[in-house]
mmCIF entry with sequence, helices, sheets and N, C-alpha, C, O atoms, coordinates in Angstrom:
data_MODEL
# 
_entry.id   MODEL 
# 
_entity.id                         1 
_entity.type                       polymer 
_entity.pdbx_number_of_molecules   1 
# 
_entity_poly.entity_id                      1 
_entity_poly.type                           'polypeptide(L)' 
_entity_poly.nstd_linkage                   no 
_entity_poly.nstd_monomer                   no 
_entity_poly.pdbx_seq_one_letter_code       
;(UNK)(UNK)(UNK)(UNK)(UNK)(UNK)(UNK)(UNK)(UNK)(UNK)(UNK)(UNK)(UNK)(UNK)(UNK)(UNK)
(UNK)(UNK)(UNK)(UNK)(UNK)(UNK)(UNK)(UNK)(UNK)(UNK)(UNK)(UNK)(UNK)(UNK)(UNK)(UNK)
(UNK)(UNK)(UNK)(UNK)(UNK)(UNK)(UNK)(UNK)(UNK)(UNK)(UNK)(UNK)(UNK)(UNK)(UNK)(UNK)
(UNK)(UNK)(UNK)(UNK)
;
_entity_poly.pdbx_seq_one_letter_code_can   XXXXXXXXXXXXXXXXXXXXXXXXXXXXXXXXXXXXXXXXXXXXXXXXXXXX 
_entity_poly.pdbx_strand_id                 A 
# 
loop_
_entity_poly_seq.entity_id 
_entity_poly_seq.num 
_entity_poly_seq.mon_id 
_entity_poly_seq.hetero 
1 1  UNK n 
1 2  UNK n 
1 3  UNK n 
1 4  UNK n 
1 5  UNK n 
1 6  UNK n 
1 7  UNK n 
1 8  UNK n 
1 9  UNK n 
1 10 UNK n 
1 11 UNK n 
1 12 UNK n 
1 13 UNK n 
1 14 UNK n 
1 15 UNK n 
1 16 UNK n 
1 17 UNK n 
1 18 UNK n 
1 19 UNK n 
1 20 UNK n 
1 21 UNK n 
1 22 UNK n 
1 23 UNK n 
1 24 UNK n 
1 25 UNK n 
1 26 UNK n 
1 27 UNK n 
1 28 UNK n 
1 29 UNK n 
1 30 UNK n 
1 31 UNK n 
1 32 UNK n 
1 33 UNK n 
1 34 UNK n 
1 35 UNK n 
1 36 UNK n 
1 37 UNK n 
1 38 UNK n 
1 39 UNK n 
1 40 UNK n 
1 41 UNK n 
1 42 UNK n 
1 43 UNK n 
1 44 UNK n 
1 45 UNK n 
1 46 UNK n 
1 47 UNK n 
1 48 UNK n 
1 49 UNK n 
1 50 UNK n 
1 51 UNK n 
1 52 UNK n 
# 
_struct_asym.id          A 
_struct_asym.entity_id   1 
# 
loop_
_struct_conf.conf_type_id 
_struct_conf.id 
_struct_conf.pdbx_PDB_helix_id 
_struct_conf.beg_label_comp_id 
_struct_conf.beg_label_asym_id 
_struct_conf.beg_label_seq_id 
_struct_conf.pdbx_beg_PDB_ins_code 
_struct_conf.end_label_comp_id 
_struct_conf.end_label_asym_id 
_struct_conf.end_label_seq_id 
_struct_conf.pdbx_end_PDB_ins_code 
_struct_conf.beg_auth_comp_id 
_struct_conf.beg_auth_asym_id 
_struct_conf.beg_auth_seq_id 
_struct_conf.end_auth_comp_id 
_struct_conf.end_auth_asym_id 
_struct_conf.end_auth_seq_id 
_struct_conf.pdbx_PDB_helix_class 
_struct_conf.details 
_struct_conf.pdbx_PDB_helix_length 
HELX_P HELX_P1 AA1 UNK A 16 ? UNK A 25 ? UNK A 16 UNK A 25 1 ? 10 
HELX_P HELX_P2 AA2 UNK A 32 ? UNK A 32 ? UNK A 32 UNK A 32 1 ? 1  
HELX_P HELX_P3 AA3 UNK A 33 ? UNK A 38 ? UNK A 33 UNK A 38 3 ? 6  
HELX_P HELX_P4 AA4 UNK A 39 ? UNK A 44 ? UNK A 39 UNK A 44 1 ? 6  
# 
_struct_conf_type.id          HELX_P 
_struct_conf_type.criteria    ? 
_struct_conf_type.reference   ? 
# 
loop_
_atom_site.group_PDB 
_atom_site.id 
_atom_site.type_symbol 
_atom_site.label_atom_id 
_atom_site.label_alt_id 
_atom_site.label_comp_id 
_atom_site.label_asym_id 
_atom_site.label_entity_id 
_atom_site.label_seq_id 
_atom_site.pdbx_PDB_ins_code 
_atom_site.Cartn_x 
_atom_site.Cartn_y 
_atom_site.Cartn_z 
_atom_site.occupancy 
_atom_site.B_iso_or_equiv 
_atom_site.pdbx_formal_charge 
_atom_site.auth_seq_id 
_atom_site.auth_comp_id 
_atom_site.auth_asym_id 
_atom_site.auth_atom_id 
_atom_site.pdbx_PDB_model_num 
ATOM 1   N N  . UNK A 1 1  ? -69.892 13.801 -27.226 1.00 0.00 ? 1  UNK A N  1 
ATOM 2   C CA . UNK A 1 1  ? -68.560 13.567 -27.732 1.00 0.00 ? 1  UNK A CA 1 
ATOM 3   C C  . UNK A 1 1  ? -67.966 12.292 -27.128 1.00 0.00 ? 1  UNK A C  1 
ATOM 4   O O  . UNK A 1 1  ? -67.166 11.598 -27.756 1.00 0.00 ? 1  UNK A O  1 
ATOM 5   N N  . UNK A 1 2  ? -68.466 11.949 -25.640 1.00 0.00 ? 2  UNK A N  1 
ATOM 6   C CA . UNK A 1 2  ? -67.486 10.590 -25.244 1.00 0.00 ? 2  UNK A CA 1 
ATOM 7   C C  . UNK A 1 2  ? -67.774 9.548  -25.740 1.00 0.00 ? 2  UNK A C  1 
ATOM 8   O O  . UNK A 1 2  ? -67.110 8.525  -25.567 1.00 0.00 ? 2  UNK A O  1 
ATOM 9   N N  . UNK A 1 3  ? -69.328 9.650  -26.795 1.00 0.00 ? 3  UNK A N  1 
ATOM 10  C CA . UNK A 1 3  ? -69.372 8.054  -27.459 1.00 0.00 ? 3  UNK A CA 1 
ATOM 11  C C  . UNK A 1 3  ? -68.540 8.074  -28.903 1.00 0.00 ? 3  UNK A C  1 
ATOM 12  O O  . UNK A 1 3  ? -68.301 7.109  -29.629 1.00 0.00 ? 3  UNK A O  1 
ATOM 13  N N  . UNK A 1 4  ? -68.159 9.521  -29.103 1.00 0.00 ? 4  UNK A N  1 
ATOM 14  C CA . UNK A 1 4  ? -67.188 9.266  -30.737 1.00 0.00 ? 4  UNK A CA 1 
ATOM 15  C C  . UNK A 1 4  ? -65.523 8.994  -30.321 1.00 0.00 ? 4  UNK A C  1 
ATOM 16  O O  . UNK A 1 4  ? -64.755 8.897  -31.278 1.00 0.00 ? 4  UNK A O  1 
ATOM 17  N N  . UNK A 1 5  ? -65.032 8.888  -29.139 1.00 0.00 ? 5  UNK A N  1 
ATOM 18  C CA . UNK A 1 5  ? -63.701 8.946  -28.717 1.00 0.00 ? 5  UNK A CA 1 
ATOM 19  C C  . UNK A 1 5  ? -63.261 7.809  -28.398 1.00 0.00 ? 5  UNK A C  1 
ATOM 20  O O  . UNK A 1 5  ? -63.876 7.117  -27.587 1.00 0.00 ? 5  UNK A O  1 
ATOM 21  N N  . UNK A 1 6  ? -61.787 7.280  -29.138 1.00 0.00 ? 6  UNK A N  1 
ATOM 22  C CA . UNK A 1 6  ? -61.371 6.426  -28.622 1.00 0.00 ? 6  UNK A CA 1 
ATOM 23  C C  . UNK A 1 6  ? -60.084 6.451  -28.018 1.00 0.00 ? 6  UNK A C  1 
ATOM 24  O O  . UNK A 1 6  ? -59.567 7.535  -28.290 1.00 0.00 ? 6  UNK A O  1 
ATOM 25  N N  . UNK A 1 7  ? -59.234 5.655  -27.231 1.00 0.00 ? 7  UNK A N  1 
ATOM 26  C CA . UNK A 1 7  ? -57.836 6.334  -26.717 1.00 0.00 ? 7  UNK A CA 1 
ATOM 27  C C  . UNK A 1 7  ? -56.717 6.000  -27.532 1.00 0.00 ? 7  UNK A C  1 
ATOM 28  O O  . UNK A 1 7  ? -56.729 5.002  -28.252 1.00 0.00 ? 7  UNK A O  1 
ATOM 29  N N  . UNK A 1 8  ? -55.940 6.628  -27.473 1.00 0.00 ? 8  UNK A N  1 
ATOM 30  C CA . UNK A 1 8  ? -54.620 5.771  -28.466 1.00 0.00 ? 8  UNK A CA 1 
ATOM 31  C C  . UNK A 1 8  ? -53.426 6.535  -27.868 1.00 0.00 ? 8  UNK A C  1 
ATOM 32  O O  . UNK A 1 8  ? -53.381 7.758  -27.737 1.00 0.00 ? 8  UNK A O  1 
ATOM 33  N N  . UNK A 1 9  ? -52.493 5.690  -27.532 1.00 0.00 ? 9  UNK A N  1 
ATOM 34  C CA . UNK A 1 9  ? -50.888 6.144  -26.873 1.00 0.00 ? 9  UNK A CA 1 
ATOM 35  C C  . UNK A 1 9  ? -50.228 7.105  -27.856 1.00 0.00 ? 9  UNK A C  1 
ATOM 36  O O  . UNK A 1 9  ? -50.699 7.495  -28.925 1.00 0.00 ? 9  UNK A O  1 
ATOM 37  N N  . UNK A 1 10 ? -49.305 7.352  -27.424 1.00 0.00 ? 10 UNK A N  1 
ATOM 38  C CA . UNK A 1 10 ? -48.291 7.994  -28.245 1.00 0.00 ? 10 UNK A CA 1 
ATOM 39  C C  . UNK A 1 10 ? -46.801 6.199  -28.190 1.00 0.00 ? 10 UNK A C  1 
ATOM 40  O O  . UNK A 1 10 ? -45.735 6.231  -28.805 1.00 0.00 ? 10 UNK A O  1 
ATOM 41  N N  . UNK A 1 11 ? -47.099 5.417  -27.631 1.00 0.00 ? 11 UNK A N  1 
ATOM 42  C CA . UNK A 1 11 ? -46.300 4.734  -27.591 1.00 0.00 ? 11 UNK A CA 1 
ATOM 43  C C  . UNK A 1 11 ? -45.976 4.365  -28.814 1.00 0.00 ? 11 UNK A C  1 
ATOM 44  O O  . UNK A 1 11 ? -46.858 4.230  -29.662 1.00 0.00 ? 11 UNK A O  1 
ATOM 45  N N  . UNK A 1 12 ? -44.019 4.037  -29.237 1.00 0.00 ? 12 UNK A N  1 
ATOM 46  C CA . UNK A 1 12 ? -43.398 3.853  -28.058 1.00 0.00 ? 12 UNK A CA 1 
ATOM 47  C C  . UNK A 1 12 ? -42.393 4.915  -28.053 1.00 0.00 ? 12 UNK A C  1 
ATOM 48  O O  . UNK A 1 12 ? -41.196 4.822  -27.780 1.00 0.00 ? 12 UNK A O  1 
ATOM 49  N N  . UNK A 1 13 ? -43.181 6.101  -28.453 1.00 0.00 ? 13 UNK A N  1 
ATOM 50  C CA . UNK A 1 13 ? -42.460 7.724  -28.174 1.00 0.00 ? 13 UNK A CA 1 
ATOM 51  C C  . UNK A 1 13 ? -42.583 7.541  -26.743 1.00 0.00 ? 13 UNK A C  1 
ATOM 52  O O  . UNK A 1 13 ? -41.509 7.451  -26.149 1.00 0.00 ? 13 UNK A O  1 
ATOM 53  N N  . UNK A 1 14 ? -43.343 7.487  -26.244 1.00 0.00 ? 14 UNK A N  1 
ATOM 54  C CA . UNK A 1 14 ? -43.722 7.631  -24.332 1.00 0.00 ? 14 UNK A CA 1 
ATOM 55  C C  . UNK A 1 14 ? -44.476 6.345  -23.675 1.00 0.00 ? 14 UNK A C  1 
ATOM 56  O O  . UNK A 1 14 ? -45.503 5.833  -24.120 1.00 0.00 ? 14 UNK A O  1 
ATOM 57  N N  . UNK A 1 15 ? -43.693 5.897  -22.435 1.00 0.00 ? 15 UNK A N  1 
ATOM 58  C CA . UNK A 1 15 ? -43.950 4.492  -21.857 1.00 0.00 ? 15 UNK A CA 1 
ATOM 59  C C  . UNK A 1 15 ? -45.496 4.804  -21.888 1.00 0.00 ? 15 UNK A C  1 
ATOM 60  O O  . UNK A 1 15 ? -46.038 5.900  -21.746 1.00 0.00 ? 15 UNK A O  1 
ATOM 61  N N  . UNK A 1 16 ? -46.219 3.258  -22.164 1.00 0.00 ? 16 UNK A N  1 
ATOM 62  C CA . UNK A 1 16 ? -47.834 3.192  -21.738 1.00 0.00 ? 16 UNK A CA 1 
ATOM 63  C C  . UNK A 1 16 ? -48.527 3.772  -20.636 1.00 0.00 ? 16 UNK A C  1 
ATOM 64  O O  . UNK A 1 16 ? -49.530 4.484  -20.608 1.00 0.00 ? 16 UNK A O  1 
ATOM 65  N N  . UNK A 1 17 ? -47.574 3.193  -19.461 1.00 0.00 ? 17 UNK A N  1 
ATOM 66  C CA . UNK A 1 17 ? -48.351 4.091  -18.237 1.00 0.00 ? 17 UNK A CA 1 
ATOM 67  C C  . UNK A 1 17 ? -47.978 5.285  -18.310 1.00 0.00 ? 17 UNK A C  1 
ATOM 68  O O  . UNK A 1 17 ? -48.990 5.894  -17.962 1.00 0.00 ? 17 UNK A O  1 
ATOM 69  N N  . UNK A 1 18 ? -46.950 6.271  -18.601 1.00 0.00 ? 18 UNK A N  1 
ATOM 70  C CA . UNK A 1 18 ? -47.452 7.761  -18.508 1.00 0.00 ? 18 UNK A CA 1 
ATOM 71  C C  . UNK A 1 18 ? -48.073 8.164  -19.430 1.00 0.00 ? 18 UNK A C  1 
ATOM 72  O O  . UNK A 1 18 ? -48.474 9.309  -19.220 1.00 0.00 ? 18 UNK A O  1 
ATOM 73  N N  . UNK A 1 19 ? -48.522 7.533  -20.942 1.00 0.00 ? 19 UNK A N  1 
ATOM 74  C CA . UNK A 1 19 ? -49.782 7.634  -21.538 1.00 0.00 ? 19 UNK A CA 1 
ATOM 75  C C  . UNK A 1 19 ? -50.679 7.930  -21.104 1.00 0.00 ? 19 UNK A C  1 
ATOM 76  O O  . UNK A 1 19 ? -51.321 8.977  -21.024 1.00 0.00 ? 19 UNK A O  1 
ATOM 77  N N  . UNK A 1 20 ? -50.824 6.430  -20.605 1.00 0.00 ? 20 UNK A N  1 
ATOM 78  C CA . UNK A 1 20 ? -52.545 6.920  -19.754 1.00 0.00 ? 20 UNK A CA 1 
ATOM 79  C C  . UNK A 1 20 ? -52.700 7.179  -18.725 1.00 0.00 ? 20 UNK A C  1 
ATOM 80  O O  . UNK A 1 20 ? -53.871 7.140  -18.348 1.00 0.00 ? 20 UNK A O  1 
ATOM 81  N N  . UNK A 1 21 ? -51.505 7.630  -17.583 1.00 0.00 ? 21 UNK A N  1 
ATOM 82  C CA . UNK A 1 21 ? -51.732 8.459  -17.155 1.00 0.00 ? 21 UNK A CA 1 
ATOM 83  C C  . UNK A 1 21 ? -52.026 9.976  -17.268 1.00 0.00 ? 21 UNK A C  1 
ATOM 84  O O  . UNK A 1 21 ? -52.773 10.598 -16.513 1.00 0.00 ? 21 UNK A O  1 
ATOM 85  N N  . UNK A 1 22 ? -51.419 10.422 -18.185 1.00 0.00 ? 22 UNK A N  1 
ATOM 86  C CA . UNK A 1 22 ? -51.614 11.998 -18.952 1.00 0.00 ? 22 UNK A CA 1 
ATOM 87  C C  . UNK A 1 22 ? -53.302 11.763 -19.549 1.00 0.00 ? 22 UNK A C  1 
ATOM 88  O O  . UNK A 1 22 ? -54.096 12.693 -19.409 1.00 0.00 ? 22 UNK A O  1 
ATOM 89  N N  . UNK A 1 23 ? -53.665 10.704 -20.085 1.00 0.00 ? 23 UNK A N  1 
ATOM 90  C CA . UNK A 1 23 ? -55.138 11.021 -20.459 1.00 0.00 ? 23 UNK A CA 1 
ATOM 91  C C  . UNK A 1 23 ? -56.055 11.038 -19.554 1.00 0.00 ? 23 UNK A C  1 
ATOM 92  O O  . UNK A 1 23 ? -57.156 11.561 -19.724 1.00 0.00 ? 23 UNK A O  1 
ATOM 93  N N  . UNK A 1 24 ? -55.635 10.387 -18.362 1.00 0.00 ? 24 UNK A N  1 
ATOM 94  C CA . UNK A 1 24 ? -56.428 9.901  -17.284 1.00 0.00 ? 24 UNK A CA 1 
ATOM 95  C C  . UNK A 1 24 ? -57.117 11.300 -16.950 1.00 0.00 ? 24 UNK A C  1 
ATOM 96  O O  . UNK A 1 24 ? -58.318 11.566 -16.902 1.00 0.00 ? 24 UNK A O  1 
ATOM 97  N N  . UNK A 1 25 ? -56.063 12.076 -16.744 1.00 0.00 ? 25 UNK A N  1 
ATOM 98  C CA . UNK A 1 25 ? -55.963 13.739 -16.038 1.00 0.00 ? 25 UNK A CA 1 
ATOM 99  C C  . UNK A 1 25 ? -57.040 14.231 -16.813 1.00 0.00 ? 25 UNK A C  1 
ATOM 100 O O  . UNK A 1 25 ? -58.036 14.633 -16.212 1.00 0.00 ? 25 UNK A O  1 
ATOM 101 N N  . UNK A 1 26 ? -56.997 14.274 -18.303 1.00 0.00 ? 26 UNK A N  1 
ATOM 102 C CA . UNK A 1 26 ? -57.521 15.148 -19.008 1.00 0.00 ? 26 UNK A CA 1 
ATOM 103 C C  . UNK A 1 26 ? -58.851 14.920 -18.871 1.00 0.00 ? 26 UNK A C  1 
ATOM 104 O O  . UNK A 1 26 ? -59.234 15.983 -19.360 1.00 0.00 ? 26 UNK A O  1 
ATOM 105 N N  . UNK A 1 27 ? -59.987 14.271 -18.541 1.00 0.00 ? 27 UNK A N  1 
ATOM 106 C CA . UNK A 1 27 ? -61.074 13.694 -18.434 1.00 0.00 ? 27 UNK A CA 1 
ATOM 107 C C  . UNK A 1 27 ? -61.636 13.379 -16.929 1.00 0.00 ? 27 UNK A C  1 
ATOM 108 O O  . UNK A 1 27 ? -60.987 13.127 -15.914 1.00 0.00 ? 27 UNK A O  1 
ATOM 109 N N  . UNK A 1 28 ? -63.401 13.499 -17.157 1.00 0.00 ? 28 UNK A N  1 
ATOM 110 C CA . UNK A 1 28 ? -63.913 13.196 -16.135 1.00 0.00 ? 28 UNK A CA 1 
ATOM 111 C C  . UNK A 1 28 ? -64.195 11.501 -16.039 1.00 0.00 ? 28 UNK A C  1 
ATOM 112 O O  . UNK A 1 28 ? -64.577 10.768 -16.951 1.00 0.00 ? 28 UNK A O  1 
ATOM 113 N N  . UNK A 1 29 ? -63.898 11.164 -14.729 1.00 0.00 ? 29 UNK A N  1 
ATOM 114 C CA . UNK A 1 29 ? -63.576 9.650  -14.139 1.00 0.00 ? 29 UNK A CA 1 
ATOM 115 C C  . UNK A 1 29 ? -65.075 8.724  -14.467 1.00 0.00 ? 29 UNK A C  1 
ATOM 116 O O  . UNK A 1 29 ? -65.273 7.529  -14.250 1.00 0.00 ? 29 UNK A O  1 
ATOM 117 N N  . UNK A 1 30 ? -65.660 9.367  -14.838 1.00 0.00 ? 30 UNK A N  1 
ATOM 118 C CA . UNK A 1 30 ? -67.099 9.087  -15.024 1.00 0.00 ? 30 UNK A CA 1 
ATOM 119 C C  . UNK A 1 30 ? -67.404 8.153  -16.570 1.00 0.00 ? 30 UNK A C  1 
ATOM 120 O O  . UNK A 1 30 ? -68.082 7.138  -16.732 1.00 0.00 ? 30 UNK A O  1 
ATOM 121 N N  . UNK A 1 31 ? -66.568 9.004  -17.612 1.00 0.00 ? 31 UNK A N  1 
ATOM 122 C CA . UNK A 1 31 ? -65.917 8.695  -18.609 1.00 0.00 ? 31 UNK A CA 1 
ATOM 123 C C  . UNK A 1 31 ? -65.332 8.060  -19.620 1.00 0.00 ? 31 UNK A C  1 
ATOM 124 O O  . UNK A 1 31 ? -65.457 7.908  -20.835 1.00 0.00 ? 31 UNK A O  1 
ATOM 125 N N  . UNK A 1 32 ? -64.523 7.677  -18.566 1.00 0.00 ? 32 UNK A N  1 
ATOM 126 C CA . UNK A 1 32 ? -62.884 6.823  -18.814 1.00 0.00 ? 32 UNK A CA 1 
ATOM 127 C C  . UNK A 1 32 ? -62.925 5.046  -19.539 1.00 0.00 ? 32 UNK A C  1 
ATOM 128 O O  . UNK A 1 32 ? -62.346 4.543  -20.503 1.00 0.00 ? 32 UNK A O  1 
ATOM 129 N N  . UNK A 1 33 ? -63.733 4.597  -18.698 1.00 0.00 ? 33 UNK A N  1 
ATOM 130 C CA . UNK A 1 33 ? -64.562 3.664  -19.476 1.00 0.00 ? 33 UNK A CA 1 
ATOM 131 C C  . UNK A 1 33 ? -64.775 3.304  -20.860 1.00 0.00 ? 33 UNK A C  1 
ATOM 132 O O  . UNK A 1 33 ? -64.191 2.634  -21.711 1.00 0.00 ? 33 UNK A O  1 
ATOM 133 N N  . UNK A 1 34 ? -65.856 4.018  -20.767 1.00 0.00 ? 34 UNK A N  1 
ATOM 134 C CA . UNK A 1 34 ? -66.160 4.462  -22.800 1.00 0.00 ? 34 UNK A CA 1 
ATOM 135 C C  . UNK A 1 34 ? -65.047 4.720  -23.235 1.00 0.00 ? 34 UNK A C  1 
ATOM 136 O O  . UNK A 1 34 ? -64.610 3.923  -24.066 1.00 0.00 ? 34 UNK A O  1 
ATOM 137 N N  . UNK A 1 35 ? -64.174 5.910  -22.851 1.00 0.00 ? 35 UNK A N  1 
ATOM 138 C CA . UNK A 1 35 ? -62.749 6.211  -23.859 1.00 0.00 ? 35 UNK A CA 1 
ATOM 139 C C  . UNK A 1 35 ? -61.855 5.349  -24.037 1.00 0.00 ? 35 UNK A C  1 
ATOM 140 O O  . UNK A 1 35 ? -61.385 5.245  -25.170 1.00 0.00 ? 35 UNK A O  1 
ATOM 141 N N  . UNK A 1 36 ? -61.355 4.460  -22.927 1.00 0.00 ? 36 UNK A N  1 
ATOM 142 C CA . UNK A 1 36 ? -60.127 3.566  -22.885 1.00 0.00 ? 36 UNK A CA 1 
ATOM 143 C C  . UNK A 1 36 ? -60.439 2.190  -23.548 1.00 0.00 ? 36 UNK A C  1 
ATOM 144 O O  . UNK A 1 36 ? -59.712 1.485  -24.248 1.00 0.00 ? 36 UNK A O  1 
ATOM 145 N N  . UNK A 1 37 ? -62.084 1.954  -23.015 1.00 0.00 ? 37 UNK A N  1 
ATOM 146 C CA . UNK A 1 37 ? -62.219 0.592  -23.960 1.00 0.00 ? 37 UNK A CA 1 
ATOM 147 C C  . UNK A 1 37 ? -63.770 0.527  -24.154 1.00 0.00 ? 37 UNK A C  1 
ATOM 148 O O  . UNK A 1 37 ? -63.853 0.020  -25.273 1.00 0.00 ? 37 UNK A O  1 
ATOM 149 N N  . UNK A 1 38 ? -64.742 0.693  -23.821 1.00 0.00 ? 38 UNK A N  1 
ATOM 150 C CA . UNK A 1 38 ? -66.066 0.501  -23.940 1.00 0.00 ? 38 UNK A CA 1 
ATOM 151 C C  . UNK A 1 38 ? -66.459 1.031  -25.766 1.00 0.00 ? 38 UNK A C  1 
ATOM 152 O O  . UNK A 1 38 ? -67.054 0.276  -26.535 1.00 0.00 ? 38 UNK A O  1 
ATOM 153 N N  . UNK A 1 39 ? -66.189 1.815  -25.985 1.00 0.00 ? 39 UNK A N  1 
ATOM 154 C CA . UNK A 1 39 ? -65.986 2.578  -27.438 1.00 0.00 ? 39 UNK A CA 1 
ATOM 155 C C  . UNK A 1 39 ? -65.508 1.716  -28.497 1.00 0.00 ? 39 UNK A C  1 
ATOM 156 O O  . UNK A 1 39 ? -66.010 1.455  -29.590 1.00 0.00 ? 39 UNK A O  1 
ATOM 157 N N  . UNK A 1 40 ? -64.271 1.267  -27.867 1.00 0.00 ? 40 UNK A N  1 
ATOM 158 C CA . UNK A 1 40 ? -63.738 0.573  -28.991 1.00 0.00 ? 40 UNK A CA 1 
ATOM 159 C C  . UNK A 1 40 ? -64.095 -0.804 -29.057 1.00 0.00 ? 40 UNK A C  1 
ATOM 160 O O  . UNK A 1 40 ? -63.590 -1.368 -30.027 1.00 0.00 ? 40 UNK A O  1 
ATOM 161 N N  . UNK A 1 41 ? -64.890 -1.606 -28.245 1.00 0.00 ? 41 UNK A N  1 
ATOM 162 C CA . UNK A 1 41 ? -65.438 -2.511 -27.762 1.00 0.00 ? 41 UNK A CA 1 
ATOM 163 C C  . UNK A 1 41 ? -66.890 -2.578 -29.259 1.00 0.00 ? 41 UNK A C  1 
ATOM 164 O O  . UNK A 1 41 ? -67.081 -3.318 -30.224 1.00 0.00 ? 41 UNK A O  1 
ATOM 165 N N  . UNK A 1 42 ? -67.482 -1.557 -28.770 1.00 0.00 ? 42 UNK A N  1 
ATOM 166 C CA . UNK A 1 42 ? -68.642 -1.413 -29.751 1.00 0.00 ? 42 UNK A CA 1 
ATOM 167 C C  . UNK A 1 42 ? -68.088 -0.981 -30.860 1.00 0.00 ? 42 UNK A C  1 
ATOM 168 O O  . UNK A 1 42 ? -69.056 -1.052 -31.617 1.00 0.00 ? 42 UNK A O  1 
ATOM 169 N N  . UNK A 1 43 ? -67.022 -0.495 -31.639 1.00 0.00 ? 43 UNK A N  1 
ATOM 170 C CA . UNK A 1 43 ? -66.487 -0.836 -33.199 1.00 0.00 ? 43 UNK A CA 1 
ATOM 171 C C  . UNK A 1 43 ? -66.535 -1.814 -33.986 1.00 0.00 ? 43 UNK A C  1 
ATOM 172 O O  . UNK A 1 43 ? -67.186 -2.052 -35.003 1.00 0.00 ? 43 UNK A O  1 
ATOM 173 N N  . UNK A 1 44 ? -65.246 -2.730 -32.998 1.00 0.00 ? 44 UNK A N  1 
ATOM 174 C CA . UNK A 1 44 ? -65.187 -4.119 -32.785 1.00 0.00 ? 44 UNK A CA 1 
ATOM 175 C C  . UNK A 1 44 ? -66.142 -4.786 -32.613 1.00 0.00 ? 44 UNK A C  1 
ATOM 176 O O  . UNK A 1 44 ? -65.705 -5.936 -32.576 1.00 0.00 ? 44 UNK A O  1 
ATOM 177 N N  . UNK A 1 45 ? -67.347 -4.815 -32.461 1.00 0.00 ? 45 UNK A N  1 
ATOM 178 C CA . UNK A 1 45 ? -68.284 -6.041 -32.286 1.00 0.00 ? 45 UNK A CA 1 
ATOM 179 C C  . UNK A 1 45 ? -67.399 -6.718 -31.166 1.00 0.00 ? 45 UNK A C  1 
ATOM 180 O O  . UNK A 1 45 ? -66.541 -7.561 -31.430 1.00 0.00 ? 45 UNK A O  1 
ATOM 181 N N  . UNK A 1 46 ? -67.686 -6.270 -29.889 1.00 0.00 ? 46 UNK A N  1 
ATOM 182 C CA . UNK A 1 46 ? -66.962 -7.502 -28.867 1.00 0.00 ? 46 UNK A CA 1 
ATOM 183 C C  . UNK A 1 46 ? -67.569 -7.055 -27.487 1.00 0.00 ? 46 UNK A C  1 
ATOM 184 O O  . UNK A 1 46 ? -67.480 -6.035 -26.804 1.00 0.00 ? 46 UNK A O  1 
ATOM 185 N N  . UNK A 1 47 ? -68.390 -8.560 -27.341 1.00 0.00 ? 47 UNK A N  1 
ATOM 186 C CA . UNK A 1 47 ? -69.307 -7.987 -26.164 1.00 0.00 ? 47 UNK A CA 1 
ATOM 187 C C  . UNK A 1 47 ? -68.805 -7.702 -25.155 1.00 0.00 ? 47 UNK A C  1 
ATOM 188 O O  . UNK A 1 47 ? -67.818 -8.356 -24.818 1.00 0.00 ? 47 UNK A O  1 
ATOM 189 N N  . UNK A 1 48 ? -69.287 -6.623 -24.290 1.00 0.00 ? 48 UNK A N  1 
ATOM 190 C CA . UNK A 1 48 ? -69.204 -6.040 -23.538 1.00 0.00 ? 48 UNK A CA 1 
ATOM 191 C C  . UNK A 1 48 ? -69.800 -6.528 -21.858 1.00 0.00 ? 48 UNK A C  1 
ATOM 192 O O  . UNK A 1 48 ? -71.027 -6.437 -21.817 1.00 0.00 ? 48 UNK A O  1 
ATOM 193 N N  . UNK A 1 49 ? -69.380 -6.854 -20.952 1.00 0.00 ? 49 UNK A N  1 
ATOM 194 C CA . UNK A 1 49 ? -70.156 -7.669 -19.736 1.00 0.00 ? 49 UNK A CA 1 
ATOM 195 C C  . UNK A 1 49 ? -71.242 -6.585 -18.988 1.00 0.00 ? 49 UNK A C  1 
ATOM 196 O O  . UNK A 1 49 ? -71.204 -5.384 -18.722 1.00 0.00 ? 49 UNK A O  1 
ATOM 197 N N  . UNK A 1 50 ? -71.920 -7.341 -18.859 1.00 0.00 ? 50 UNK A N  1 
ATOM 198 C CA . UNK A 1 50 ? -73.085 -6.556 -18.050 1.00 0.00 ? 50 UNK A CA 1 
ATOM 199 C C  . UNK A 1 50 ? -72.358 -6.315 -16.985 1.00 0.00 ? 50 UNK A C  1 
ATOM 200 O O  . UNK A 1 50 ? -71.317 -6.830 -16.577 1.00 0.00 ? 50 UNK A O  1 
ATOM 201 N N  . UNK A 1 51 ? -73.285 -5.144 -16.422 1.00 0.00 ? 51 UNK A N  1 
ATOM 202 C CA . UNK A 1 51 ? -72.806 -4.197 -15.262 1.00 0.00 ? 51 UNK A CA 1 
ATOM 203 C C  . UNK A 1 51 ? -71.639 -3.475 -15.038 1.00 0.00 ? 51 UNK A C  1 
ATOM 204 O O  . UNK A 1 51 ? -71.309 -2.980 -13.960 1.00 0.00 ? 51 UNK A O  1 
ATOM 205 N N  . UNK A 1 52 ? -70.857 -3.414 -16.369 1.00 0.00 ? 52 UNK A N  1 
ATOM 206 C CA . UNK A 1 52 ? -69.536 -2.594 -16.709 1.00 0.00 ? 52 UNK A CA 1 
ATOM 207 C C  . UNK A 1 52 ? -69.902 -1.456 -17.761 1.00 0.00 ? 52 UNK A C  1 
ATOM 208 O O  . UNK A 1 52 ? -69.029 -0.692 -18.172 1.00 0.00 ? 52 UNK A O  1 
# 
């Protein structure tokens, strides 16, 4: 499931940082990466740096 997920705010119902802070919680830190931007990175066609 963490390679079909991407993140998206509720902003600007709720400031950015307690966004992602509330998603931060919900997920393992291992993760977070792929969800917040690595995911949407590979949609986008937009390379990604080695060793990240």
């Amino acid at each position: 499931m963490q390679d079909r997920f991407l993140y998206g705010s509720a902003y600007p119902l709720m400031p950015i940082v307690d966004c992602v802070e509330h998603f931060k919680e919900l997920f393992k830190p291992e993760v977070l990466p792929k969800l917040m931007w690595k995911n949407a990175a590979k949609v986008l066609k937009l390379e990604i740096p080695e060793g990240n």
